[in-house]
N, CA, C and O of each residue as an XYZ file, in Angstrom:
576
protein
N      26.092     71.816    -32.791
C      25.288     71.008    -33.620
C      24.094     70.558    -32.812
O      24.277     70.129    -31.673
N      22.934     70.626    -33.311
C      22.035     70.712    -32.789
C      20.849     69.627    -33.023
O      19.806     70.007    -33.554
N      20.979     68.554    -32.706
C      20.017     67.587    -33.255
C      18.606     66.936    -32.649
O      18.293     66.461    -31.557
N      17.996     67.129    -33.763
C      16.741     66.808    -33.307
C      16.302     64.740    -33.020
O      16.542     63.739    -33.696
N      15.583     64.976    -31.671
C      15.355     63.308    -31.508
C      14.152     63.393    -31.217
O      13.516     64.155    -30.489
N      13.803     62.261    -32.061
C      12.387     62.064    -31.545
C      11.910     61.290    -30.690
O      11.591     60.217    -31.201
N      11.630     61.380    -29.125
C      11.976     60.333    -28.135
C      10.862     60.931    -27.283
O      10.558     62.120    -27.190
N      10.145     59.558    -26.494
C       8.488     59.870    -26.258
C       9.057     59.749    -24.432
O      10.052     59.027    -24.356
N       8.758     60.117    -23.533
C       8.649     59.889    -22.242
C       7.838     59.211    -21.653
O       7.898     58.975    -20.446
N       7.022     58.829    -22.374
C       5.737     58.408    -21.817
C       4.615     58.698    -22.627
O       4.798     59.437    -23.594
N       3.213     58.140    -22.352
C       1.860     57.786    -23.234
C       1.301     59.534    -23.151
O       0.395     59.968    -23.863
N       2.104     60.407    -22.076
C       1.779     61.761    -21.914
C       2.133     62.212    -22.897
O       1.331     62.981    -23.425
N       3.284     62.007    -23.521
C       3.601     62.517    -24.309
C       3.638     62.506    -25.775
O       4.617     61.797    -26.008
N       3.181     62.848    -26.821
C       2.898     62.617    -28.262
C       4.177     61.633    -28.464
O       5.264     61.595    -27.887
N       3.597     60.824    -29.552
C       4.742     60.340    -30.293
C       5.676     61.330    -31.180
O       6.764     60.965    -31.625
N       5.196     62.466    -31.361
C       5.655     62.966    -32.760
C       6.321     64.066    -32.055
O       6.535     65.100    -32.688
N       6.638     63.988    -30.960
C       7.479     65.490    -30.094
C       8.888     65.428    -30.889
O       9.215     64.326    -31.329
N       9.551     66.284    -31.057
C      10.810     66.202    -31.047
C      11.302     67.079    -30.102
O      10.562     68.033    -29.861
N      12.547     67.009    -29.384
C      13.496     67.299    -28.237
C      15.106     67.289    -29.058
O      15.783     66.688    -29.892
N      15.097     68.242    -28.276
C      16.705     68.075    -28.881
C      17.445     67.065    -27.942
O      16.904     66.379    -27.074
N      18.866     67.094    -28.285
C      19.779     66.098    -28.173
C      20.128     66.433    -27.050
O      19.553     65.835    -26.141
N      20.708     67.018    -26.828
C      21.341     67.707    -25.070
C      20.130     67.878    -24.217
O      20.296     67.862    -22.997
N      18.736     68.066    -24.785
C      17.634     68.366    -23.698
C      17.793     66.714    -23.341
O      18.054     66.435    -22.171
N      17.668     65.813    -24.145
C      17.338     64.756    -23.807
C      18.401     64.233    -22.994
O      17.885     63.538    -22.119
N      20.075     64.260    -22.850
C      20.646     63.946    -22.259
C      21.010     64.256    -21.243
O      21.607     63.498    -20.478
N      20.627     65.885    -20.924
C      20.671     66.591    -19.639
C      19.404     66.381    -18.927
O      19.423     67.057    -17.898
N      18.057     65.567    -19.084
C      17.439     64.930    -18.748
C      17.697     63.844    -17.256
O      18.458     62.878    -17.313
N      16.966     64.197    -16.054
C      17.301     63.109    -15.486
C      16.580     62.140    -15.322
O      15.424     62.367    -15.682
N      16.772     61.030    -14.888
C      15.815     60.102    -14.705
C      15.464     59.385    -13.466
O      16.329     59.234    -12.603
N      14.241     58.920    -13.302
C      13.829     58.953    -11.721
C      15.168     57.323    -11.428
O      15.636     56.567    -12.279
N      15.420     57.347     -9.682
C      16.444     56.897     -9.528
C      15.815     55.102     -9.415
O      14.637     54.831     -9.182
N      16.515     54.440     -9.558
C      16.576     52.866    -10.224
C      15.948     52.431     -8.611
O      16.772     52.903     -7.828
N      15.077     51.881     -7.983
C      15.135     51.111     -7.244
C      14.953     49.598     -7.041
O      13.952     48.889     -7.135
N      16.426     49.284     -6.689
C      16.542     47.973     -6.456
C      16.045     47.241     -5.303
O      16.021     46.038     -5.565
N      15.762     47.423     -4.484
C      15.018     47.027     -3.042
C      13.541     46.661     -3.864
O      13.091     45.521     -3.974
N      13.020     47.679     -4.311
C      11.801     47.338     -4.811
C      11.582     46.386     -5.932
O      10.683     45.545     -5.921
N      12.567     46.572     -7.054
C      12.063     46.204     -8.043
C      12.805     44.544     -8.292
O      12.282     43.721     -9.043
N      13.906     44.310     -7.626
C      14.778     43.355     -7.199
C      14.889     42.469     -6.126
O      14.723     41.250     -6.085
N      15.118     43.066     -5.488
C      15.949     42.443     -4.054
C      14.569     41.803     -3.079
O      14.561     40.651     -2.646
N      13.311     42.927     -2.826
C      12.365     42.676     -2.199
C      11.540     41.377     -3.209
O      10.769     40.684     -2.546
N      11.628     41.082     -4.442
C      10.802     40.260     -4.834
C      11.300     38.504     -4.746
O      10.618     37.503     -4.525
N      12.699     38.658     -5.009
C      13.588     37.618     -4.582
C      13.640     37.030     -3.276
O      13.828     35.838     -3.034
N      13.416     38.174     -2.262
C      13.055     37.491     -0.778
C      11.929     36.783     -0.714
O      11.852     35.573     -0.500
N      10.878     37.682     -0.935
C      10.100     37.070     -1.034
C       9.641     35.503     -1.909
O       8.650     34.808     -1.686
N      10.474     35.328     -2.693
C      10.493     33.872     -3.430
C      10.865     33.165     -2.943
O      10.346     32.049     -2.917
N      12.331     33.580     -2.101
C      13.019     33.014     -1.347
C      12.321     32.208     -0.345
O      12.254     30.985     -0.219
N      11.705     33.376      0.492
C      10.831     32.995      1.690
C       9.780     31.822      1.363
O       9.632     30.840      2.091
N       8.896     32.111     -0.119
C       7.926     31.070     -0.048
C       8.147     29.969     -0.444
O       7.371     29.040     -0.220
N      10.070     29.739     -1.615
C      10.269     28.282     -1.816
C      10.475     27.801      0.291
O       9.691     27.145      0.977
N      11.558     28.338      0.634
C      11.699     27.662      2.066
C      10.850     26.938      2.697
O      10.970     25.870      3.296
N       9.269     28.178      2.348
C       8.112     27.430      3.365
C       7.683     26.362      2.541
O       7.691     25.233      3.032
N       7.400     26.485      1.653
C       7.053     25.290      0.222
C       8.415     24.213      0.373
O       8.019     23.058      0.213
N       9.482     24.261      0.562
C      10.155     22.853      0.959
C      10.254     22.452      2.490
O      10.900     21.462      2.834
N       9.657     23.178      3.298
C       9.341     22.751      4.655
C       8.345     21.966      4.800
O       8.384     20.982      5.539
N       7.365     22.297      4.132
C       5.803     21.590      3.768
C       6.160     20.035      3.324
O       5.782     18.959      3.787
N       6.881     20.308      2.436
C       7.522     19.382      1.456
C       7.977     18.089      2.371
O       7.552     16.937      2.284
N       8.991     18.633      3.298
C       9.802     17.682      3.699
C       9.043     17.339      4.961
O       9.373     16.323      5.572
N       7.693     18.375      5.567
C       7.005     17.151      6.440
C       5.677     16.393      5.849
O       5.019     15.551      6.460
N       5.438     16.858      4.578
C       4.694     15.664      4.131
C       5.445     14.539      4.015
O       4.952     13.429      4.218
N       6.522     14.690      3.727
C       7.186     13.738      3.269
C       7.821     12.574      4.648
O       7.876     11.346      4.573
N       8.118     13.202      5.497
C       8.517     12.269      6.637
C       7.047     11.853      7.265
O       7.058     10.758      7.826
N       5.963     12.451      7.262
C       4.756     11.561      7.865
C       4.637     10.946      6.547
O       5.304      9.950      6.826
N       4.359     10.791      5.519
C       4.401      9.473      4.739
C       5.476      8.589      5.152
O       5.131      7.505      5.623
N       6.577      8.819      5.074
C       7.432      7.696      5.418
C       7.227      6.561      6.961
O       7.308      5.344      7.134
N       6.911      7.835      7.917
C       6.420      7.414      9.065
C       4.974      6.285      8.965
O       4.674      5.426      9.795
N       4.250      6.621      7.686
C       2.941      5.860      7.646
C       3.329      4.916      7.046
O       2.866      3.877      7.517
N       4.330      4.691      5.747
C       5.159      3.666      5.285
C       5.467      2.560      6.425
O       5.061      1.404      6.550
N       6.331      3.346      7.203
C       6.868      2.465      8.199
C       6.073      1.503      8.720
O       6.479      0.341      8.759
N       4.863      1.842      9.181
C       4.233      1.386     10.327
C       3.052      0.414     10.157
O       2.436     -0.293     10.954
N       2.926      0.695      8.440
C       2.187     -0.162      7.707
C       3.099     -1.175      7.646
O       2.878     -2.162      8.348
N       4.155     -1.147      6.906
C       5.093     -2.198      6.344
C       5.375     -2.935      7.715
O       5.342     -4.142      7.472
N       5.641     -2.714      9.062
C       5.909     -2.933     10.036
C       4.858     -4.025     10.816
O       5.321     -4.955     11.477
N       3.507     -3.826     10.676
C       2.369     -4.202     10.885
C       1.890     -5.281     10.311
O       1.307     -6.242     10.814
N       2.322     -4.944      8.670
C       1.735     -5.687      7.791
C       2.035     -7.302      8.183
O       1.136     -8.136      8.072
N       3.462     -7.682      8.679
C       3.655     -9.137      8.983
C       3.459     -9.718      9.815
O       3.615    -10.939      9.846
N       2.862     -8.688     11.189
C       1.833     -9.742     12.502
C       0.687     -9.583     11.996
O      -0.182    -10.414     12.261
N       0.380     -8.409     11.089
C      -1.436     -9.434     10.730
C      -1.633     -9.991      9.820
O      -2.785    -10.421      9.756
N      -0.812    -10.285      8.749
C      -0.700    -11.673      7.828
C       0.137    -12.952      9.088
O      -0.166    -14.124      8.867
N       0.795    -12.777      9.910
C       0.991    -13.543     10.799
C      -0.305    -14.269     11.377
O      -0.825    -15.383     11.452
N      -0.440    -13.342     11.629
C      -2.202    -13.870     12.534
C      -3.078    -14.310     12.016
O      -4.083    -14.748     12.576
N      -2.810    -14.270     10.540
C      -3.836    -14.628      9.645
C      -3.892    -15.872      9.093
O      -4.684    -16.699      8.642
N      -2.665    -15.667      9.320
C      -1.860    -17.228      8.485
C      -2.379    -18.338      9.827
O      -2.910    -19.432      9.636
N      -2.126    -17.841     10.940
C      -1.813    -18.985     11.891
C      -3.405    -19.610     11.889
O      -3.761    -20.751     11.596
N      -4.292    -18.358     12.356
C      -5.874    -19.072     12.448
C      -6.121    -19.574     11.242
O      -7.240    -20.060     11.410
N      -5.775    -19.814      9.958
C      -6.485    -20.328      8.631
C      -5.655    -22.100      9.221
O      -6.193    -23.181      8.983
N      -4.528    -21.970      9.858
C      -3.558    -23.244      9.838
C      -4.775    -23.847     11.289
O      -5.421    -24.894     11.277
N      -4.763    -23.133     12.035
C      -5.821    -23.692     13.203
C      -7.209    -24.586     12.613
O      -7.580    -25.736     12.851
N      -7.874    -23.319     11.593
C      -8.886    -24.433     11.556
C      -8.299    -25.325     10.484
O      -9.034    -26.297     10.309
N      -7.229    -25.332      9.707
C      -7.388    -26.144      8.966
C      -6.907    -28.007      9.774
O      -7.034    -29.186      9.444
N      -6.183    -27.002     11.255
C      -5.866    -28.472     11.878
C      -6.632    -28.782     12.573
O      -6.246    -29.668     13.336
N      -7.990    -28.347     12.756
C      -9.362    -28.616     13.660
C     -10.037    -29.430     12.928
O     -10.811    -30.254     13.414
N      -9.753    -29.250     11.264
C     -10.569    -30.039     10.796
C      -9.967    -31.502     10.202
O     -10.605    -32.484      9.824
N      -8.630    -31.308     10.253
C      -8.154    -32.907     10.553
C      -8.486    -33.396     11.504
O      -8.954    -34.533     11.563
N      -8.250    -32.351     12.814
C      -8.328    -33.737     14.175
C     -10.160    -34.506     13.963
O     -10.531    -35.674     14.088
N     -11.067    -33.045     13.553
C     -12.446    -33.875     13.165
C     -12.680    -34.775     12.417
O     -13.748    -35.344     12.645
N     -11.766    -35.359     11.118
C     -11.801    -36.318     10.399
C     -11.012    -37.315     10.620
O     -11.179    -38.482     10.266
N     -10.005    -36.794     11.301
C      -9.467    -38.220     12.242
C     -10.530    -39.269     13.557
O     -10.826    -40.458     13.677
N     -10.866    -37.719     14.489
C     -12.041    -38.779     15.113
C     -13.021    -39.452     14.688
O     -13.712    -40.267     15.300
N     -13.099    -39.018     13.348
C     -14.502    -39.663     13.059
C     -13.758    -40.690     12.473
O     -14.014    -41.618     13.240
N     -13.013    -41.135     11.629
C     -12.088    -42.484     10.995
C     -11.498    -43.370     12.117
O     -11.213    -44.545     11.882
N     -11.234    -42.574     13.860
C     -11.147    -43.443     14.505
C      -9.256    -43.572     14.937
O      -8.724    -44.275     15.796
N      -8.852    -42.946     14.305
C      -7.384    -42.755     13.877
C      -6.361    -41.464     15.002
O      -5.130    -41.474     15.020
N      -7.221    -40.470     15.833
C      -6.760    -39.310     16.234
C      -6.127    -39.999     17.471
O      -6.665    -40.886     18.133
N      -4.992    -39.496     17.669
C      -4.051    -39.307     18.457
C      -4.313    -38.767     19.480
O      -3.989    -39.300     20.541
N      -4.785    -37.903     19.458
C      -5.852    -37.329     20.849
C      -6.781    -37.719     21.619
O      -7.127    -37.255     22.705
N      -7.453    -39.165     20.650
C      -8.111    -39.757     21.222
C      -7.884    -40.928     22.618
O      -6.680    -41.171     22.705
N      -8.554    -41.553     23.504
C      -8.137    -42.212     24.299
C      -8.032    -43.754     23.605
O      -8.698    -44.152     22.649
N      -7.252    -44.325     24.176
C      -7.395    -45.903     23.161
C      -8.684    -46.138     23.176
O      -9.430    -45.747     24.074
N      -9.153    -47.009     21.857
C     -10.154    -47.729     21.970
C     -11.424    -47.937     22.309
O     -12.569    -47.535     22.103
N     -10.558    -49.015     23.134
C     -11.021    -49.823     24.233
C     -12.083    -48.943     25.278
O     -13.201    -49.315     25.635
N     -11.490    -47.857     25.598
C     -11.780    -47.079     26.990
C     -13.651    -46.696     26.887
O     -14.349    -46.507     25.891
N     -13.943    -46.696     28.095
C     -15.675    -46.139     27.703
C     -16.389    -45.033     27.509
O     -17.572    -44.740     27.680
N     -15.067    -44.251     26.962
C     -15.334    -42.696     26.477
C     -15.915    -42.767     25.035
O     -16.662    -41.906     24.570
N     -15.433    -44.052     24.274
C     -15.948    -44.031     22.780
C     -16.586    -45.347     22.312
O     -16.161    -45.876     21.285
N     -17.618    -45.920     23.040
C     -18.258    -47.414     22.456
C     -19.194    -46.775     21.607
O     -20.273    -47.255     21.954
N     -19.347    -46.167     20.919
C     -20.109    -45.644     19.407
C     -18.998    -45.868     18.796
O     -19.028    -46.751     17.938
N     -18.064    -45.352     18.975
C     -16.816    -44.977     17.680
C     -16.716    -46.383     17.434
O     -16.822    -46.826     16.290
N     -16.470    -47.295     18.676
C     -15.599    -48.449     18.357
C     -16.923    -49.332     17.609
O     -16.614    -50.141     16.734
N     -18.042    -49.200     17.885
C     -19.185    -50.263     17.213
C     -19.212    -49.945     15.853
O     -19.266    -50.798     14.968
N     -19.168    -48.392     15.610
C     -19.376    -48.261     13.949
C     -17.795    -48.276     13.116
O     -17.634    -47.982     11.931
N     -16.993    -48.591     13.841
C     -15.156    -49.077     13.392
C     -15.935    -50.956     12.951
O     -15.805    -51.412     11.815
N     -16.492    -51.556     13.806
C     -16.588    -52.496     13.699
C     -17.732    -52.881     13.146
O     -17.838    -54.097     12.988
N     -18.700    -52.157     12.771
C     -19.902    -52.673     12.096
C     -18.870    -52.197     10.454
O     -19.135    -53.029      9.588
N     -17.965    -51.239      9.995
C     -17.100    -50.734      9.345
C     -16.684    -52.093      8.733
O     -17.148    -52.628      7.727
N     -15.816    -52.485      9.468
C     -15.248    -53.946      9.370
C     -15.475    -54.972      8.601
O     -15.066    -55.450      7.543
N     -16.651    -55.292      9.861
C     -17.431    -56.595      9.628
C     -18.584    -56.321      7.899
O     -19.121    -57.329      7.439
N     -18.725    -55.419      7.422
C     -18.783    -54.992      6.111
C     -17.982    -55.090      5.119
O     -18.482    -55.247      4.005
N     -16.445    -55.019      5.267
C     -15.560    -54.969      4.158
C     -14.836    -56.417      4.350
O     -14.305    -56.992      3.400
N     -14.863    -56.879      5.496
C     -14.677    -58.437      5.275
C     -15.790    -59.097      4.311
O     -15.417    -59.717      3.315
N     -17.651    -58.909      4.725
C     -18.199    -59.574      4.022
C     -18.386    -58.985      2.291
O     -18.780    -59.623      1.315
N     -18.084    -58.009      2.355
C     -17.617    -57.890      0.723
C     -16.477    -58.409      0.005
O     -16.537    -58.332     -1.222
N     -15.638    -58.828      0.432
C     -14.534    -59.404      0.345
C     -14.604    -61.177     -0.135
O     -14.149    -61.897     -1.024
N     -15.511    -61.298      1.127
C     -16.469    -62.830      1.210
C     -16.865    -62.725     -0.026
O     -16.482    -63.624     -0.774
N     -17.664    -61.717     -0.569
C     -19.161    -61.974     -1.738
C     -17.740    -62.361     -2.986
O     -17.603    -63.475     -3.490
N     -16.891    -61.255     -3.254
C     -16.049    -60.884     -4.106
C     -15.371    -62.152     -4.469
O     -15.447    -62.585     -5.619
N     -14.608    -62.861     -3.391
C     -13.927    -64.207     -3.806
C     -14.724    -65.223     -3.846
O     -14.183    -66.274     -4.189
N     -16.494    -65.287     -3.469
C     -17.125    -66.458     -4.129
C     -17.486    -66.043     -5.635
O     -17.449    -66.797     -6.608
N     -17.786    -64.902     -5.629
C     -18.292    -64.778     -7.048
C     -17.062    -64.948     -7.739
O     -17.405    -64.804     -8.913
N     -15.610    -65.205     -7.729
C     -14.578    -64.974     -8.373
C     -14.502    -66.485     -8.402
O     -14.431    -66.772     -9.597
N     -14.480    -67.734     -7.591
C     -14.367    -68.686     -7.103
C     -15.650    -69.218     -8.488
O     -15.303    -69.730     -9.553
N     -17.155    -68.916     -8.077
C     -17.718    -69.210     -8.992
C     -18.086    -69.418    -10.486
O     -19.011    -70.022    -11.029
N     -16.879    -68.599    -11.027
C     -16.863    -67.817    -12.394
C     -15.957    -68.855    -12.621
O     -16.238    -69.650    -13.518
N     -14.656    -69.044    -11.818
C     -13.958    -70.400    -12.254
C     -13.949    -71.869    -12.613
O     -13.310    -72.524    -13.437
N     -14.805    -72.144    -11.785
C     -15.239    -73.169    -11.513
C     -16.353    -74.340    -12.735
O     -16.769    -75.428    -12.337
């Protein structure tokens, strides 16, 4: 029995050939290569995920490393930052203490390191006593 197939080999060959049945099965066909068409393309994928997660994993540890060293850093220079804002802010008490006359740092008084301070403490004074004076005559007067 003898049957006709119509089966193309290729763009060489017409669509409209017919071959018989046994030509076509006693037909051989070129041999399968797997190295080439398989095996070699998979290595190669292989190979470039590896290098692509090598990349990977040292971007990834110098970020962490830059993480580190920031985060590490970050609290002696907010340290340092903190302390000089506390400096001047205590420079500028002790300056409004000397000038009120009040600083602890200062020498008593008395001593002749400060006869300005102590004259305008006391011209200070001798002001809020005589307002005091004006205040209870005029209060004195209103009663009366």
């Amino acid at each position: 029995m003898s049957t006709l197939v119509n089966a193309s080999n290729g763009p060489s060959e017409s669509a409209g050939s017919n071959r018989p049945l046994s030509e076509v099965l006693s037909a051989t066909f070129p041999p399968f290569d797997q190295r080439a068409k398989v095996v070699a393309p998979f290595d190669d994928e292989s190979k470039r995920d590896a290098e692509f997660a090598r990349k990977l994993n040292s971007m990834l540890l110098e970020l962490i490393l830059d993480f580190h060293a920031w985060s590490a850093a970050r609290p002696a220079h907010e340290t340092d930052k903190a302390a000089d804002a506390l400096e001047k802010e205590i420079k500028g008490l002790q300056n409004t203490e000397q000038e009120q006359g009040r600083s602890l740092l200062l020498t008593p008084l008395c001593t002749a390191s400060a006869p300005g301070l102590v004259e305008k403490t006391r011209q200070r004074l001798n002001e809020f006593i005589t307002r005091i004076k004006l205040a209870l005559a005029a209060l004195t007067g209103l009663a009366s």
